[in-house]
N, C-alpha and C positions, 0 to 999 in steps of 0.2 A: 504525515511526514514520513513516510516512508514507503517507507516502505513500503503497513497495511505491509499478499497477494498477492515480485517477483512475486491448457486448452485447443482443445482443437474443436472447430463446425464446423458447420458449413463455410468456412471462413467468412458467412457474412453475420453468423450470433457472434463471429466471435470479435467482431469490431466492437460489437457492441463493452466490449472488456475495459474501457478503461474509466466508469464512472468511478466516484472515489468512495471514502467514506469519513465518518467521525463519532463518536458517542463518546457517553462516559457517564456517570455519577458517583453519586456518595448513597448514603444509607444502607442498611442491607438485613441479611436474612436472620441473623441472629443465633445461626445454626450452621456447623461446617461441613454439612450435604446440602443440596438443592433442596430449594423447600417444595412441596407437593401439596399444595393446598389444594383441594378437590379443585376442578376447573371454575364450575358453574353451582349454582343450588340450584337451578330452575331447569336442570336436563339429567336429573337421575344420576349425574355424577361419573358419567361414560362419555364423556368429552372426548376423553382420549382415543378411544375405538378405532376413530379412524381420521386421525392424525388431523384434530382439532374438527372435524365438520360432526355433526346432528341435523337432528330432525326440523332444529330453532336455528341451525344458521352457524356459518364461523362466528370463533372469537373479534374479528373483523367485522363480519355484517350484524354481530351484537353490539359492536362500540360503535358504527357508524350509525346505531338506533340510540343510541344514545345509554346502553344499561350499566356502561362501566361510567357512566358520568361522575367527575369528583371524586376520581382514584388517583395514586400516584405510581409512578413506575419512575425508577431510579437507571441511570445508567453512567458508564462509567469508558473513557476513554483517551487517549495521546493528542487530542486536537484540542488548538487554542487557538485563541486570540482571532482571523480574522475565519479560517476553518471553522472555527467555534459558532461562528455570526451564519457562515452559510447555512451549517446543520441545523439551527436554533429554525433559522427560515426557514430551511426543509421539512421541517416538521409541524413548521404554526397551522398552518390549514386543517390537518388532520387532528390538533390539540382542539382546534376550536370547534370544530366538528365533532367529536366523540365526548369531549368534557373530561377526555385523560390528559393531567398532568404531565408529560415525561422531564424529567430534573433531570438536565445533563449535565455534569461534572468533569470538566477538563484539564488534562494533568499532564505537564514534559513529562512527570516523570512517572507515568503510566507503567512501565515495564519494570518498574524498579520497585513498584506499591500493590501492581495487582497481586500478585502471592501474598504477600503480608494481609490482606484486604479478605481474601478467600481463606487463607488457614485461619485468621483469627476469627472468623465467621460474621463479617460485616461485608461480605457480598454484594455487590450491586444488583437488582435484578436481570441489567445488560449488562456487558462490557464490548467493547470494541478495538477486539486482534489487529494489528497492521500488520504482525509475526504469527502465523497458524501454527509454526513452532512454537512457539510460547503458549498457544493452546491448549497443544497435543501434549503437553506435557502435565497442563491442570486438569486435562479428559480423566486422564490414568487416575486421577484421585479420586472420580466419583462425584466431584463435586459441581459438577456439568451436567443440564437436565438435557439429554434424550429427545432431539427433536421427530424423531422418526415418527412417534406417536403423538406429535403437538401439533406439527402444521401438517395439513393435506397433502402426502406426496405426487399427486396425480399433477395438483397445481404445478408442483415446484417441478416437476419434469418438463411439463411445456412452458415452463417461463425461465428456466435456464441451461444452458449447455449442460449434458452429462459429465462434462469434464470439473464443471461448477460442483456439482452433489459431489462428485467420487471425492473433488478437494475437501468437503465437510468431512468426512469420513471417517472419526480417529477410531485409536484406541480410548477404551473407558476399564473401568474397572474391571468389568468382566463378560467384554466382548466390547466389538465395532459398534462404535455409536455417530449420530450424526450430531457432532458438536455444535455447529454453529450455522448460521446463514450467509449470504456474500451479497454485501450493499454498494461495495464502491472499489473501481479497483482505477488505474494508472496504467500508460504506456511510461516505461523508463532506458528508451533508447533512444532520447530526444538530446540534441547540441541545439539551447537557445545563443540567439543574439541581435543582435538591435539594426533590424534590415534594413530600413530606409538608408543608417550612416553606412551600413555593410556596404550594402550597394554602392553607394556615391565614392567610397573608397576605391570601386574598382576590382575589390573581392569575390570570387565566385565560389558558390556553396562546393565541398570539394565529395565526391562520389568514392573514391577508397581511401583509405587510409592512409598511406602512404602521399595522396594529395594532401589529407587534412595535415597531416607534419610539416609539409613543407609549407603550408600557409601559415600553420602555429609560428614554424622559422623567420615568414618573411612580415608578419605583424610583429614579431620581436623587432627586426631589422628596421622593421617601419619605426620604431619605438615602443611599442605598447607591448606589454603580456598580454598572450591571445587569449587566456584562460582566468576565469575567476572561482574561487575552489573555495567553500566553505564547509566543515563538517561536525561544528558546535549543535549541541542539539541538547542540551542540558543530560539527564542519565542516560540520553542514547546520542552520545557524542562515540562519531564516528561511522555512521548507520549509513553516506551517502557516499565512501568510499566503498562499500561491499557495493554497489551499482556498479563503480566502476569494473571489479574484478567482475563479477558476475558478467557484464556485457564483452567483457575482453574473453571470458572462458568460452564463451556461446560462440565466440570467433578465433577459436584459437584450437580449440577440441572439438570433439565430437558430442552429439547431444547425449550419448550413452554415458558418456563421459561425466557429462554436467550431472546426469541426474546421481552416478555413483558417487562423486562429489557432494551433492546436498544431502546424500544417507548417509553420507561417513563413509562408505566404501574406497572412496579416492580421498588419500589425505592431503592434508594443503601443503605437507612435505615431499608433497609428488612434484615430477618434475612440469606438471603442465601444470599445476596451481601456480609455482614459483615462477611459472615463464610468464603469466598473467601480471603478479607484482611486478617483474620486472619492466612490461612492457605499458604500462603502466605510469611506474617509475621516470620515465624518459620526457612524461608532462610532466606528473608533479612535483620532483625533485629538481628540475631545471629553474632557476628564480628568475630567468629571462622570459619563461614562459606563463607564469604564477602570479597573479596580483596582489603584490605586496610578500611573495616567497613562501615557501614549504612551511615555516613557522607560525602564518599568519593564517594557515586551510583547517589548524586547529582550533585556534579561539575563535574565527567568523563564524556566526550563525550561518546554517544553510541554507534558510530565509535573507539573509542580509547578504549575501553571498553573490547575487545578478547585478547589483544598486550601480557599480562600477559601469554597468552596460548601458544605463541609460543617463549616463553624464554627457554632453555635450560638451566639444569630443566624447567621447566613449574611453574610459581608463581601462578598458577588457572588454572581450568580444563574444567569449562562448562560455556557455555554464550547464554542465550536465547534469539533467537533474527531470524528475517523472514530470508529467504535464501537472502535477497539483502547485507545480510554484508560480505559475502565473497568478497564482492567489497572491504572491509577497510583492509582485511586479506595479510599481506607483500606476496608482487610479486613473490615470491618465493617459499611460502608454494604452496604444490601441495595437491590439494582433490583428497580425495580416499587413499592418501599415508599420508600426513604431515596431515591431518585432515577429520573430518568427525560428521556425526551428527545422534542422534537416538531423535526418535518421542519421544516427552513428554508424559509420563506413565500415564493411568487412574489413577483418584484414586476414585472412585466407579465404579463396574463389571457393573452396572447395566446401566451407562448408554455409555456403550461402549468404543467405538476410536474416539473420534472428532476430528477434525480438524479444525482449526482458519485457512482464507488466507485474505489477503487482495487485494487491487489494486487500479490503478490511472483511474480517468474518467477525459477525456478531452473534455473541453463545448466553446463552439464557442462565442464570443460577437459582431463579427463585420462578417456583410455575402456578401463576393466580391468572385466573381469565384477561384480567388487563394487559397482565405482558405477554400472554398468547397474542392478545390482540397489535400490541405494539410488534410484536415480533412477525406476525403475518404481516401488517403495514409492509414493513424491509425490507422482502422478497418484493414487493413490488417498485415499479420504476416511478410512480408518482410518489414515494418518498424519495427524491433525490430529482425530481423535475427541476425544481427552480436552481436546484444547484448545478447539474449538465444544462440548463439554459445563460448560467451566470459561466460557464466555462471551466476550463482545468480539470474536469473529469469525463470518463466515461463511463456508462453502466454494463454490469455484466449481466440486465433481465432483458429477456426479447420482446416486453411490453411497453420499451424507453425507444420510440420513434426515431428516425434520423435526422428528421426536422427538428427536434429537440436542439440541435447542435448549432449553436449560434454563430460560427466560424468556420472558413476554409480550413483553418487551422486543424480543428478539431477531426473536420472530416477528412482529412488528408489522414489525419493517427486513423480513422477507422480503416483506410486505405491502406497505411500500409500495417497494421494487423493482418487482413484478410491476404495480402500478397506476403508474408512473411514465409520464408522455408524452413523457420523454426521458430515455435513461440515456447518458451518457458516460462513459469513464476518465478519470482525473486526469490534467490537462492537459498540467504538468509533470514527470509520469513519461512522456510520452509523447514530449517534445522531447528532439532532444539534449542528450546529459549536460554540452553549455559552456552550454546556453541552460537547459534546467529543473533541476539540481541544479548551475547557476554562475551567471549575469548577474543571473536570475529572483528568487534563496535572495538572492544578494548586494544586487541592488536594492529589493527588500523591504523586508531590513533596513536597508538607507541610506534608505529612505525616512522608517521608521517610528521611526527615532533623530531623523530631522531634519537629517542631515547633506546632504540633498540635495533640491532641489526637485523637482516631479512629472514634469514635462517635462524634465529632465534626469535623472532616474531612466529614465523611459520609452524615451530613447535608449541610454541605459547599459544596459537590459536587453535590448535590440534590436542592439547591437553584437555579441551571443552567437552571432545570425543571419548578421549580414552580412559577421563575420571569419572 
């Protein structure tokens, strides 16, 4: 849900960017560092040498022999309910095959537990980032294991974009370490909505911005709000309105701009962040345009937030939101026929087609040969096969085929990744976890209830910074 992950290749790896992800569990280390248990007994205990490989083989081609048979590995992450069912699937082949258990534990309220979970030293041995801010902030503690020396870096360079490893990259206690791995990420510059009634209405998909207004206007005029806007999300209520700023900054400033904005260097008291809410502001503060009005984009789940699109009639038209919510869209709509989606329209020529994607990183806390093993899985695109064959993601490994993609749909986002003039990660997975999944999530939604005017929203989420 989210976020995960807001690259550059050959722009044809880097279609490959928008598989998603999910983890999570309970149990843990019982200790408030990584635990270090030697890797292996049966290799001299030099596992590590050279970033998980020996003389006997990775931790990977040990569990695919079966020697981690009847171990558990705990993980720990933001996805439920039907995201929960994919990753449980993404993974059964590999459980049944190696004879490791992985206990995934899924939780809304992920970003609100994991700190509590790692300082009081009940660690999971995964966890899974939707926010790498949020990451980069538990690196600093030390209490993050060091994948430099676990997995094989030769691997990980031919099987993901450079742009992938440099995103691992934080800070740790006492230097650059490679936190985590990147299993699933999202295209999030997508307007859904329900094309067969689109069509029939006579509506055409509108190419800038200034078209897509005036069709938001004239589906008002029609009767309906064009827009369905949800951004409940239990502790991270508020998470799917930073899309919107984030896509509007990519088109509104410059990409130097965006990035001095995700370091803190451009405050959101600047006058291009505030030009972003305001313009903004012009959908979801209009209730002719809003289904069900500005008051009701805060209690709607963002899952429950498209359902209006696929009423017959249709109660609302477009719903902006990464390719992983075709996961909430009923069992029965079919993409490419019952729905479909066009790229959010520039609105200045000048600074092209950007593209917002995000993704999940998964950071190890406890290091025993089994979750070397499950953590080498990761890096590959066969844990995440059946779920980019079930839809709504893309992968970021260049081992996940194109054929994998079961839809026009899909392969149209590979398309226009590779044609994008600017691709960024999601903004607020990119800041610290007090500024993009706290001030940012929190002043959103004070804005968007009303409980707070703009320019004091704008310092309120800028406080995130400067305390």
């Amino acid at each position: 849900m989210r976020k995960a992950a807001k690259s550059k290749m050959s722009l044809l790896l880097v279609l490959l960017l928008s598989f998603a992800m999910t983890l999570s569990a309970c149990g843990g280390s019982g200790n408030a560092g990584p635990s270090t248990e030697p890797p292996a007994s049966n290799n001299g205990g030099n596992e590590g040498d050279k970033g998980g490989e020996t003389a006997a083989g990775s931790p990977l081609e040990k569990a695919l022999k079966g020697e981690y048979k009847g171990t558990k590995v705990t993980m720990y992450g933001p996805f439920v309910d039907v995201d929960q069912k994919k990753f449980e699937e993404s993974i059964k082949d590999f459980e049944e095959k190696t004879g490791i258990d992985i206990q995934y534990e899924g939780s809304k309220e992920f970003e609100a537990t994991i700190n509590v979970r790692v300082d009081g030293g009940n660690a999971p041995d995964i966890a899974d980032f939707p926010q790498p801010g949020l990451l980069a902030s538990i690196a600093k503690t030390g209490k993050v294991v060091d994948l430099t020396n676990v997995l094989d870096q030769d691997k990980l360079k031919s099987n993901y974009n450079e742009s992938w490893l440099e995103m691992s990259k934080m800070d740790g206690k006492d230097g650059k370490i490679m936190a985590g791995i990147w299993n699933r990420s999202s295209v999030k510059s997508l307007v859904w909505y329900p094309k067969k009634q689109f069509e029939d209405a006579g509506y055409k998909v509108p190419e800038t911005w200034d078209d897509m207004m005036k069709l938001t206007e004239q589906i008002a005029k029609d009767g309906d709000p064009a827009w369905t806007i949800g951004i409940e999300s239990g502790a991270a209520t508020g998470w799917p309105a930073t899309d919107w700023i984030e896509n509007i900054m990519l088109r509104t400033t410059s990409p130097e701009n965006y990035d001095k904005w995700v370091k803190g260097e451009l405050p959101f008291t600047s006058p291009e962040v505030k030009n972003a809410f305001e313009i903004m502001s012009k959908i979801w503060l209009n209730p002719d345009y809003v289904y069900g009005g500005n008051k009701s984009i805060v209690t709607t789940s963002f899952g429950d937030a498209p359902k209006p699109m696929f009423d017959n009639p249709p109660k609302a038209w477009f719903n902006l939101l990464g390719n992983f919510i075709t996961s909430f869209f009923p069992e029965t709509a079919k993409v490419d026929e019952d729905y479909d989606w066009f790229y959010l329209p520039p609105i200045d020529e000048q600074y092209g087609k950007p593209v917002l994607v995000a993704g999940d990183i998964y950071a190890m806390f406890n290091d025993r040969p089994e979750v070397r093993a499950v953590m080498e899985f990761f890096t590959t695109g066969e844990s995440i096969k059946t779920w980019v064959q079930s839809g709504g993601v893309i992968a970021p490994m260049n081992d996940a085929p194109l054929d994998w993609y079961s839809s026009e749909s899909d392969k149209r986002m590979a398309q226009l990744v590779q044609d994008a003039t600017t691709l960024r990660f999601d903004g607020s997975d990119l800041m610290p976890g007090k500024v993009g999944a706290g001030t940012f999530w929190k002043g959103m939604t004070d804005y968007v209830s009303g409980t707070a005017k703009l320019d004091e929203v704008l310092k309120q989420i800028q406080s995130g910074w400067d305390n």
